[in-house]
C-alpha positions in Angstrom: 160.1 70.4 45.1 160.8 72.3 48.5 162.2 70.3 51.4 159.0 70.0 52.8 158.1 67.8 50.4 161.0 65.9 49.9 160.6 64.9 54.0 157.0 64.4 53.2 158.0 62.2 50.5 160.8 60.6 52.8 157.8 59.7 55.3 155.0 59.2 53.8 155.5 57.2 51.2 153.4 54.0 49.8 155.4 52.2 47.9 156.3 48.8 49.0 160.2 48.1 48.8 161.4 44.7 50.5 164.5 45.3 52.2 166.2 42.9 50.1 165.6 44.7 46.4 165.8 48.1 48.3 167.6 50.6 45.9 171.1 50.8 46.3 170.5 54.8 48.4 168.8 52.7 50.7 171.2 49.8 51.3 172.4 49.7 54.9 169.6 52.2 56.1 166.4 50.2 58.1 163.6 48.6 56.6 161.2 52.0 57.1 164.0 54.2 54.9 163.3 51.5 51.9 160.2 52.8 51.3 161.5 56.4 51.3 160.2 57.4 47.8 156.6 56.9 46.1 157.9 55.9 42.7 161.1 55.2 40.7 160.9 58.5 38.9 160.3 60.4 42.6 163.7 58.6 43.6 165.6 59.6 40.1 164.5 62.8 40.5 165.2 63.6 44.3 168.3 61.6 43.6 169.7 63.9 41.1 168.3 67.1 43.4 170.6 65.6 46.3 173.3 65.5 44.4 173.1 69.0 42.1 173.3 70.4 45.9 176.3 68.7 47.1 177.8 69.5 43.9 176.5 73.8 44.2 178.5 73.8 47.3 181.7 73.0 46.2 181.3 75.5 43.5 179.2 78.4 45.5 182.7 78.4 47.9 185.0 78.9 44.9 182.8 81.7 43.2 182.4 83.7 46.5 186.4 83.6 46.2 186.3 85.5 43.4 182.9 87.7 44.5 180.8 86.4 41.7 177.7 83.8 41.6 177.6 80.7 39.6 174.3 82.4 37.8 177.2 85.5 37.1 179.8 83.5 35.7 177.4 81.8 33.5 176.5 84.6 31.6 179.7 86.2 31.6 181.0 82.7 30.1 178.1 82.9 27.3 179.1 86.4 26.6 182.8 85.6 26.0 181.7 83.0 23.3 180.4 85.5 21.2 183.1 88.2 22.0 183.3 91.0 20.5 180.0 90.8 19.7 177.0 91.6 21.9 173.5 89.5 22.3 170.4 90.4 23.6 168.8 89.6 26.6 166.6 87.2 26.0 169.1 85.2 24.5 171.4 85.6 26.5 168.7 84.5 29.2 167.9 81.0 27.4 171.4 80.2 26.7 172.1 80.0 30.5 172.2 77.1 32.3 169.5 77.8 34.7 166.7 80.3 34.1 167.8 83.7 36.0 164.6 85.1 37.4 165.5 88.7 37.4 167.7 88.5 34.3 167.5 92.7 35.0 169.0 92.5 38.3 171.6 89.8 37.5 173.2 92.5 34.6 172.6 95.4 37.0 175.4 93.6 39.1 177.6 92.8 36.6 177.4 96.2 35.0 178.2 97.5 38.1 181.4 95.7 38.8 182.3 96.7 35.0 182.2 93.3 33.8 179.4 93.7 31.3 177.9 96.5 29.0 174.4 97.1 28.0 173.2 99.4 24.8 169.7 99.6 23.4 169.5 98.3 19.8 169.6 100.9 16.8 167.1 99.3 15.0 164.5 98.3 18.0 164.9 100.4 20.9 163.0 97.7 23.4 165.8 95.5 22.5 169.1 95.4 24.8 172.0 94.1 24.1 174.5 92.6 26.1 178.4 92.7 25.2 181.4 91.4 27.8 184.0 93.9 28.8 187.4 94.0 29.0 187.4 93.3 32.9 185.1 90.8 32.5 187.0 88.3 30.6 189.6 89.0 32.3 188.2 87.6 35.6 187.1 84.4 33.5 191.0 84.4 33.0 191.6 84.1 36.1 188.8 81.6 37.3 189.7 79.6 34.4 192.6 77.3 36.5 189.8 77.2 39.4 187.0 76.4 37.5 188.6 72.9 36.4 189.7 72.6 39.8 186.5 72.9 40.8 185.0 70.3 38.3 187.5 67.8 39.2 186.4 67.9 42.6 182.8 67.6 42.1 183.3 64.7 39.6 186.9 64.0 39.1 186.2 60.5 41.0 184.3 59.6 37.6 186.1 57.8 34.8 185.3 59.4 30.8 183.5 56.7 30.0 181.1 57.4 33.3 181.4 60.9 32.5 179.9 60.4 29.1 177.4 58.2 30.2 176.2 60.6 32.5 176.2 63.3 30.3 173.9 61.2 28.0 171.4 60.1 30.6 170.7 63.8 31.8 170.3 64.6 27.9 167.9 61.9 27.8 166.0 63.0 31.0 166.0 67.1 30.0 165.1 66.8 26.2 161.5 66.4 26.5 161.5 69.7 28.4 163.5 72.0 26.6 162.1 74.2 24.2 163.1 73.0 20.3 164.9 76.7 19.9 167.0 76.2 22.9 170.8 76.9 21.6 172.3 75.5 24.9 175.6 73.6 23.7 175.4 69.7 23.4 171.1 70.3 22.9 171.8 68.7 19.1 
C-alpha cells in the first residue's frame, strides 16, 4: 500500500468507531482519528507497516555504518549458513527475508566489494551459483556485536514471552501466503 493510500485510508474511512471502544492507536487522538481505518484487518495491517518502518530505520543507520544494505546482509547471512558450500540463485532468492527485485544487481554489488562469488554450474550452465568469500564473513564477524545491538533496540523493550508471542502471531498472519517450498527458518 503506498502512502497515498494509507492517508486515503486515514481520511476517508467508513467505519463507525465510538470514541469510547476506539482502538487502543487511537486513544487520546479526536473523535475524527477513531474512524481512521476501514476495517480491523486494514488497521492490523497498516499497524504492522508503521511499525516495520520505525523498526528499518534503526537498522538502515547501522548497516550504512558498515556500507552494506539490510537486503545485503541478508544474503550474505544465508550464504554463511551453508558455508563452504555454494547455492543457486533462486534459492538463495527465496530464502531471504524479503523478495530482492533485481536479485542480479544485489550480487553484482556484493561481488564487487569481494564479499561474494558467482560460478555457473557444471552440470546446467543457466544455473549460478552463489558461494560467500572469505571477506564476506568476515564483515558478518564484525556486524555480529552490532546486529544484536541493533535488535535490542528495536525490541529489547519486549519481554521473551512477548517476543514469542509475537513471533507466533506474524507466523500465523504470513503462512497462508508463503509458498509450501519456502525453506525460510521457523516456516515448520
Amino acid at each position: 500500500m503506498s502512502d497515498y493510500h494509507f492517508r486515503m485510508a486515514s481520511t476517508t474511512a467508513t467505519t463507525a468507531v465510538s470514541p469510547s471502544k476506539a482502538a487502543p492507536a487511537a486513544a487520546g487522538l479526536p473523535a475524527s482519528a477513531a474512524k481512521a481505518f476501514d476495517s480491523l484487518e486494514q488497521e492490523a495491517y497498516l499497524q504492522l507497516w508503521r511499525t516495520y518502518d520505525r523498526l528499518r530505520e534503526i537498522e538502515e543507520r547501522m548497516f550504512q555504518k558498515h556500507g552494506v544494505t539490510a537486503q545485503q546482509y541478508n544474503a550474505l547471512r544465508v550464504l554463511r549458513s551453508v558455508r563452504p558450500r555454494s547455492m543457486a540463485t533462486s534459492a538463495l532468492a527465496g530464502r531471504l527475508v524479503s523478495r530482492a527485485p533485481d536479485m542480479t544487481r544485489l550480487l553484482d554489488k556484493l561481488e564487487e566489494l569481494g564479499l561474494v562469488r558467482r560460478e555457473r554450474a557444471a552440470g546446467n550452465r543457466r544455473v549460478v551459483q552463489v558461494g560467500i568469500t572469505a571477506g564476506g564473513a568476515a564483515l558478518l564477524s564484525r556486524l555480529a556485536a552490532d546486529v544484536r545491538r541493533c535488535g535490542r533496540d528495536q525490541l529489547g523493550h519486549l519481554d521473551a514471552r512477548a517476543l514469542r508471542m509475537l513471533i507466533g502471531a506474524l507466523k500465523n498472519a504470513r503462512e497462508p501466503h508463503e509458498p509450501a517450498e519456502d525453506a525460510w527458518p521457523g516456516n515448520h
